[in-house]
C-alpha positions, 0 to 999 in steps of 0.5 A: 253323845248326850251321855258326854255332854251331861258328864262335861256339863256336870264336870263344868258345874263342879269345877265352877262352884269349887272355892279356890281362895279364902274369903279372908284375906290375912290383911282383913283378919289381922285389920278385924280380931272380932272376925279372926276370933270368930273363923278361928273357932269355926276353923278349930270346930269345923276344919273341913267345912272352912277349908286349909286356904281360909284356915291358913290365912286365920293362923297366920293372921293370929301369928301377925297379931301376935308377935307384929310386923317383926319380920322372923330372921334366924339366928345369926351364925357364930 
């Protein structure tokens, strides 16, 4: 019985401390280049450690920086 509840309560630990959404949002990146400088290089240095929802939201943060609000449309069909 004790041997069930250390494993729920280290299972409940993990689970607690896992980060699910980037500290970053795209917004505050795309609002601050002098943080999106700073988590692309620890992003491109460092992938693991930042993790892909962080990097994702840089990247795109960069993409936006980059060509502005321009929505992407495809090309129209002939």
């Amino acid at each position: 019985m004790i041997t069930r509840l250390a494993v729920l309560f280290c299972t409940l630990t993990l689970a607690a401390c896992a980060r699910t959404q980037p500290v970053d949002t795209v917004e505050s990146l795309v609002a601050n280049p002098g943080r999106l400088k700073e988590v692309m290089q620890q992003c491109h240095s460092n992938h693991v450690k930042m993790g892909d929802p962080e990097c994702n939201a840089a990247s795109e943060a960069f993409r936006r920086r980059f060509t502005g609000n321009a929505q992407l449309e495809a090309a129209p069909k002939p």
